[in-house]
C-alpha positions as CSV (number, residue, x, y, z in Angstrom):
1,X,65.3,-21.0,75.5
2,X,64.0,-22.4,72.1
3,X,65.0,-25.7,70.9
4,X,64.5,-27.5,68.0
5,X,61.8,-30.7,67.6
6,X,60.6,-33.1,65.4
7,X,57.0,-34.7,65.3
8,X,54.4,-36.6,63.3
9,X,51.6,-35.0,64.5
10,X,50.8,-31.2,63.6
11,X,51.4,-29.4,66.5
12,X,49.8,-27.1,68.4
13,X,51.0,-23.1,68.9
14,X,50.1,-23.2,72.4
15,X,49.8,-26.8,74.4
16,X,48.8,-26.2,77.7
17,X,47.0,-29.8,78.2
18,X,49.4,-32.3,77.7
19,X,52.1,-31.5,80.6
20,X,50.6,-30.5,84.3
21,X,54.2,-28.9,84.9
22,X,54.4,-26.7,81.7
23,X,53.2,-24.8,79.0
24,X,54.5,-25.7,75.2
25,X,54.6,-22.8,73.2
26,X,56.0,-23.4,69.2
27,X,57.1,-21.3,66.4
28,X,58.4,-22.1,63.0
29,X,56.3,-25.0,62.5
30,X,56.9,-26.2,58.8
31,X,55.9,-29.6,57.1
32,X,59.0,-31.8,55.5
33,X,58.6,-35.6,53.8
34,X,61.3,-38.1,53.9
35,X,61.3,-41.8,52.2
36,X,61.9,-44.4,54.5
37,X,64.6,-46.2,54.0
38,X,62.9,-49.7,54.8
39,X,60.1,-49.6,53.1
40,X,60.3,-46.6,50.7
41,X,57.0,-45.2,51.7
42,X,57.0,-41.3,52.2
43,X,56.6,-39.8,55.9
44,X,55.5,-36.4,56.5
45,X,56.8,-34.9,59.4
46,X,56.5,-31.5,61.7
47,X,59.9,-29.8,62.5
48,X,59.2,-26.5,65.0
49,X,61.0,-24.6,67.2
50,X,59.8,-25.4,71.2
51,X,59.7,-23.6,74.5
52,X,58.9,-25.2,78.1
53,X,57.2,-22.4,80.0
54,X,56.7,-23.5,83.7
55,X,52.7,-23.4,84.5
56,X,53.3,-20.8,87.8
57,X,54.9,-18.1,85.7
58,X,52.9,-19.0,82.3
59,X,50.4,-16.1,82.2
60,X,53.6,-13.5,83.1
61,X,55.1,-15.1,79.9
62,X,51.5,-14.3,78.0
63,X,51.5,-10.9,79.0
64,X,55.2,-10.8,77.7
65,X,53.7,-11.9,74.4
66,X,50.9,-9.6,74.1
67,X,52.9,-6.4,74.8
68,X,55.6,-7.6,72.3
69,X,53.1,-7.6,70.1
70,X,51.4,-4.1,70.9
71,X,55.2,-2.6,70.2
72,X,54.6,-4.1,67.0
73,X,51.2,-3.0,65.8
74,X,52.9,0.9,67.8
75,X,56.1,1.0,65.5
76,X,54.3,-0.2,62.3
77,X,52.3,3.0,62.6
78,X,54.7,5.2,63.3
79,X,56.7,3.8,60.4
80,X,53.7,4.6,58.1
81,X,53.4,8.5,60.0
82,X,56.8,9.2,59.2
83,X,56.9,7.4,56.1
84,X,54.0,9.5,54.9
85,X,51.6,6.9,54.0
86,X,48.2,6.4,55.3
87,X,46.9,4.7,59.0
């Protein structure tokens, strides 16, 4: 389940170092400044989307991933075959 985080550091797309329990993996990372309301100074920070992947079942999770991905790359082509434009 994705949930929504804030951060002021950039984060990574895959964290697999900072937990020994799980896996981060983060989408829809997107920079945003606000003005503090103390000092005035401008903050930037990170807002991103965030899963918790357990360690043990990680790499079934990756393979997950990768296939999605080959459907992808598999119905983009056949859009362009039956769309008549070139591969």
């Amino acid at each position: 389940m994705w949930y929504s985080v804030e951060s002021k550091d950039r984060p990574a797309l895959i964290d697999a170092e900072s937990s020994a329990k799980y896996v981060y993996v983060r989408r829809n990372i997107r920079e945003e400044e606000c003005t503090d309301e103390m000092t005035g100074e401008k903050e930037t920070f990170y807002v991103f989307e965030e899963q918790k992947i357990p360690k043990d079942v990680w790499s079934v999770f990756q393979q997950g991933l990768m296939n999605s991905e080959r459907i992808a790359d598999v119905e983009e082509v056949i859009t362009e075959i039956l769309g008549g434009g070139t591969v």
